[in-house]
C-alpha positions as CSV (number, residue, x, y, z in Angstrom):
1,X,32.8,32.4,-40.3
2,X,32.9,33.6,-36.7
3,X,33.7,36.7,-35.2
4,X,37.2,35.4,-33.9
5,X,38.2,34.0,-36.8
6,X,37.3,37.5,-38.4
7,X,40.0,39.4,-36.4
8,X,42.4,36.3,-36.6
9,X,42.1,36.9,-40.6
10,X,42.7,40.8,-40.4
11,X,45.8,40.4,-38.0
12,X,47.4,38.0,-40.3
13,X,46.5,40.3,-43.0
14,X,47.9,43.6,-41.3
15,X,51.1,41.3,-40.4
16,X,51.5,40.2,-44.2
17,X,51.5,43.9,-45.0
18,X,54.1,44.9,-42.7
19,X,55.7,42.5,-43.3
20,X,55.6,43.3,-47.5
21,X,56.3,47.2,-46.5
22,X,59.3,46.2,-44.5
23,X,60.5,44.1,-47.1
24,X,60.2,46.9,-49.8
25,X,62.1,49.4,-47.4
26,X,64.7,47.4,-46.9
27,X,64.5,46.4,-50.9
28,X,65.0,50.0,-51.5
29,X,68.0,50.9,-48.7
30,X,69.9,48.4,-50.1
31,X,69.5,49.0,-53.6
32,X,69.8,52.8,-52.7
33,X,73.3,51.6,-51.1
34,X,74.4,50.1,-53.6
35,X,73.6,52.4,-56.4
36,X,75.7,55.2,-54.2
37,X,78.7,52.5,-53.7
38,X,78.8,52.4,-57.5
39,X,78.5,56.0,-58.3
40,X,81.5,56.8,-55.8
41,X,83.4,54.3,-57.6
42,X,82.6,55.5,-61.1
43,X,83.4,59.2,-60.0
């Protein structure tokens, strides 16, 4: 394994992490939405 395909491997790797953290925000927005949505309408 060269040295370019060393960095190649770490910037797909910090992509699929940002990519995972975005996913989780935006997992936990939403579900934070919703849970406020249904509490409104309970109350």
């Amino acid at each position: 394994m060269n040295i370019l395909e060393e960095i190649a491997s770490e910037k797909t790797l910090a992509m699929t992490d940002r990519v995972i953290l975005l996913q989780l925000m935006i997992c936990s927005v939403s579900s934070f939405g919703y849970y406020s949505i249904a509490s409104k309408r309970v109350s």
